[in-house]
N, C-alpha and C positions, 0 to 999 in steps of 0.2 A: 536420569538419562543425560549424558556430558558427551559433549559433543565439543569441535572447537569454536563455534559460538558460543558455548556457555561461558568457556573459560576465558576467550576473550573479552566478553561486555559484562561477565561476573552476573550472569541471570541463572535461574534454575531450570529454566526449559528452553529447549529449541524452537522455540515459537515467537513470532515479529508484528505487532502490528504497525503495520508501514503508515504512512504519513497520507490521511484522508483531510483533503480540504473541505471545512466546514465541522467534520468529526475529531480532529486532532486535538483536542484539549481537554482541560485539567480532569473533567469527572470523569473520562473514558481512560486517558494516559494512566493516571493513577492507579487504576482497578487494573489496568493491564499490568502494570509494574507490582504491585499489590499480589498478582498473581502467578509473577516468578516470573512472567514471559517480558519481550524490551517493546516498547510502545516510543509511538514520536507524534510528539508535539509538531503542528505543521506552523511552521512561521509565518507565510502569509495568509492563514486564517486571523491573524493578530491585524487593524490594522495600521500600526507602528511598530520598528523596533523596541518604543517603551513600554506599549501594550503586551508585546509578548515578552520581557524581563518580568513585566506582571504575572502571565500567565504560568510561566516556569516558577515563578517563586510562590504561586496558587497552589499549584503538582506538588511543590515541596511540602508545603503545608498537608497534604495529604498523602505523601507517601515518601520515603527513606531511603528506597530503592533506586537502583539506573532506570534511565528513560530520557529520552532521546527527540532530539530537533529533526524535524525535515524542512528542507530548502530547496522549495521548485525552482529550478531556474528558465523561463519562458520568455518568449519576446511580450511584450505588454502595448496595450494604447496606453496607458499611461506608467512611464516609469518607475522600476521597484527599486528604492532604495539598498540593493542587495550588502552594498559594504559595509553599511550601517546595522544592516540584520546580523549577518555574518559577525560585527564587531559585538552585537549584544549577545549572541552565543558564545561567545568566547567569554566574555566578562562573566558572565552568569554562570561559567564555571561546567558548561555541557562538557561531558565525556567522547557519546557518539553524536554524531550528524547526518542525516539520509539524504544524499543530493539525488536529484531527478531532474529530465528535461536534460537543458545543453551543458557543454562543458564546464566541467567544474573544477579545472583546473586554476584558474585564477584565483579562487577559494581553499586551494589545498595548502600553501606556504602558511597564512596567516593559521589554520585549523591544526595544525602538523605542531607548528613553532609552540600554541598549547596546550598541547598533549591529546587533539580532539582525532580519534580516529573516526573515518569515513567510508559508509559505504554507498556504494552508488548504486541506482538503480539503470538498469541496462536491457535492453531488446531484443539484442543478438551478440553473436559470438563476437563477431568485432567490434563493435564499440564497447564491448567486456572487456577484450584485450586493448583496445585505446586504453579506456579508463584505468587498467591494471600499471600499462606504461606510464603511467602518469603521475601513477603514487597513491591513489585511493587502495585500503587497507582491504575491504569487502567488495562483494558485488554482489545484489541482488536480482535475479535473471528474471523477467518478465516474459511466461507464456503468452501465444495467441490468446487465450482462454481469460486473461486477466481484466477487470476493469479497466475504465482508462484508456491509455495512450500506450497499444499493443506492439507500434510501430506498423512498416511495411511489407516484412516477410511472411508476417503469418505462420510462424514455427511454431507447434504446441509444446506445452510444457514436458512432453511424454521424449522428445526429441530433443529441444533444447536446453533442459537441465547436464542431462551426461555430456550434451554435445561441448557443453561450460564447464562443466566441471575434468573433463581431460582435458581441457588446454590451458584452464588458468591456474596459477599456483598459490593465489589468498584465497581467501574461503567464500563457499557461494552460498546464497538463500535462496531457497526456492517461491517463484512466487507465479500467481496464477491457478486457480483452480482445483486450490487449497481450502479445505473448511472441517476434516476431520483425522481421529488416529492414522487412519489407513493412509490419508495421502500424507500425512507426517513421514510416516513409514518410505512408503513412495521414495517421496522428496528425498530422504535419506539414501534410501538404495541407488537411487542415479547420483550418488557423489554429494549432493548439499547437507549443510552441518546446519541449515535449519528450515522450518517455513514461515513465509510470509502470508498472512492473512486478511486481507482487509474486506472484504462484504461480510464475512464472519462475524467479524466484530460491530458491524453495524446489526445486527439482528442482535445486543444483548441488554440488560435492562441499564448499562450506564450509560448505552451511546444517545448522545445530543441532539437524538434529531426524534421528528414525530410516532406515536403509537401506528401510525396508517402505514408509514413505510419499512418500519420492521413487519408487520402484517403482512405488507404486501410482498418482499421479499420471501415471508415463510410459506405463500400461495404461491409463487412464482414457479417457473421450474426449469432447464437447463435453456430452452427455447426463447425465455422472456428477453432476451438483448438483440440489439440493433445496431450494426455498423455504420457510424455516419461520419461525414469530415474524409472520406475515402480519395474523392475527386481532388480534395486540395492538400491530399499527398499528409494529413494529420490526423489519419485515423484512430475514431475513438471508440469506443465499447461502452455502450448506455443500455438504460433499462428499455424494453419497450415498452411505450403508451404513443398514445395518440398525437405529442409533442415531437416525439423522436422518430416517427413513421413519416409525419412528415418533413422533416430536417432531411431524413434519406432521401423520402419523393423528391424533394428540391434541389437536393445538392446532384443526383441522378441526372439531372438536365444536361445538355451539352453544353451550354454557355452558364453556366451557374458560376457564383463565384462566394466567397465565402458572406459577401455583406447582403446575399439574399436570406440567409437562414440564423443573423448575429442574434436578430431580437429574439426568436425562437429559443436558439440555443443558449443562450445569455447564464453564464452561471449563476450571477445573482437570482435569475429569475427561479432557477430550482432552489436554490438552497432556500428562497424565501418563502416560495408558493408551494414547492415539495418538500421540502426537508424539516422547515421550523414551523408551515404552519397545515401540511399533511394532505394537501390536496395532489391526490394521486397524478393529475391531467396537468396539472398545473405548470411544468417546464419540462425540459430534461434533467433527469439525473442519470448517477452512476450507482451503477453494479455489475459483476462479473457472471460467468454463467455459472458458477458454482452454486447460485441462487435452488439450485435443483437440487443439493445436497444440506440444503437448510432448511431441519422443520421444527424448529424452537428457536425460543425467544430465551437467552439462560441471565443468568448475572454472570459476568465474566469469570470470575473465580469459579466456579460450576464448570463453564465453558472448557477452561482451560484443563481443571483438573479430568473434564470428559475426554479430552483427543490425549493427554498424557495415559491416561487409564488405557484409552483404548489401544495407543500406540502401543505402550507395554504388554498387553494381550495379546496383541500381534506377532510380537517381535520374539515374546519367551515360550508362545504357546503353539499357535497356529503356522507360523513358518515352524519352528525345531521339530512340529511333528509332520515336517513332509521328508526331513531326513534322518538316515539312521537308523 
């Protein structure tokens, strides 16, 4: 299946695993990469710039393939070293780069100047075409639907894919609400040349995080997420539990402000108490609603070769005999 994703990042399949903080590294990258699809490495999961020249050079050791840095750009309490990341992606020889969060324009002369093509992740149509103006090569469009930080519009993917893909002229991913053949297909048919995956890939047997919460994802079902961070204009898309029900409750108030719900929502607190050491209640985390179209647990290679299979049954079979 060649698409112009394939041809551009030199993968075999149109499939992305985007850049998951806490998940982004070597034993997941690699099996993605491993398995023809482009995976990234999340930078500040590393944390130093020298830490993650480690971590790239760990990938290598386990696979030969492309695969790819992401670079959240976010405001911080405490400052990120961004030019110094930025400079260790470059020396280490990265091809692609996934920016996300604010502009990343200050990041595109130094990535460009080493042959690092970039694609950004985007919300809505216009800050696609910001980004497009600006010189980033890709764009990955973020439905309402998707983990994370959906933005303020609230566009599902069903709308916002096509609505990206006639007005930009580099290539789009689709991302959001993504987890088998059929919405591969999808994705395609509204104009994108791949999809992007990320709760998917946490439910497989390399991703880095606890047996409870790939479990609890495979129980879950399209209902289980929680809008929180709404009131201070940075909405995000969490799992529901009892952590994130009330982060809603609170942030809900009329005088609430974000430093009522920090310790709650605290991300170390998930990735520590949820994600590495499996206690479901334990913080917030992230997943998307796609949670509802996940009921295995695969090795990634499996995974991947399932939504290729299934995509192609789709595409050769089932569509060609509605015409003709």
């Amino acid at each position: 299946m060649r698409t112009e994703f394939t041809e551009m990042f030199g993968v075999d399949h149109p499939i992305v695993c985007g850049g998951m903080t806490g998940l982004g590294t070597a034993p997941l990258i690699s099996a993605v990469a491993e398995a023809g699809a482009l995976g990234f490495l999340t930078a500040l999961t590393q944390p130093s710039p020298e830490a993650l020249v480690k971590e790239i050079a760990r990938t290598r050791d386990l696979t030969d393939k492309p695969f790819g840095v992401n670079l959240t750009i976010l405001p911080t309490i405490d400052p990120v070293p961004y030019d110094e990341y930025r400079a260790a992606i470059v020396e280490a020889g990265i091809t692609v780069v996934e920016t996300a969060g604010s502009n990343p324009e200050p990041h595109l002369p130094d990535f460009h100047e080493a042959g690092v093509k970039v694609i950004h992740k985007a919300t809505s149509v216009r800050h696609a075409l910001s980004a497009e103006r600006k010189g980033v090569d890709a764009i990955s469009i973020d439905g309402f639907e998707c983990a994370g930080h959906p933005g303020e519009d609230d566009v599902p993917g069903l709308v916002l894919i096509p609505a990206a893909t006639r007005v930009l002229s580099i290539p789009v991913i689709a991302s959001g609400g993504l987890a088998t053949g059929s919405g591969l297909v999808a994705a395609l048919a509204l104009g994108a040349c791949a999809a992007n995956m990320g709760t998917r890939f946490m439910a497989t047997d390399e991703a880095p995080i606890h047996e409870n919460v790939k479990k609890q994802i495979v129980a879950n079902d399209e209902r289980d997420t929680v809008m929180v961070f709404r009131q201070f204009h940075n909405s995000a898309r969490v799992v529901r539990n009892s952590i994130s029900e009330q982060v809603a409750e609170i942030g809900a108030r009329p005088d609430a402000t974000f430093a009522d719900v920090a310790e709650l929502a605290s991300g170390k607190r998930g990735r520590q108490n949820v994600l590495t050491e499996g206690d479901m209640e334990g913080g917030m985390w992230w997943a998307g609603q796609v949670q509802g179209l996940i009921h295995d647990v695969l090795p990634v290679r499996e995974l991947v070769e399932q939504i290729i299979a299934e995509a192609e049954e789709i595409i050769t079979k089932r569509l060609v005999s509605l015409v003709g």
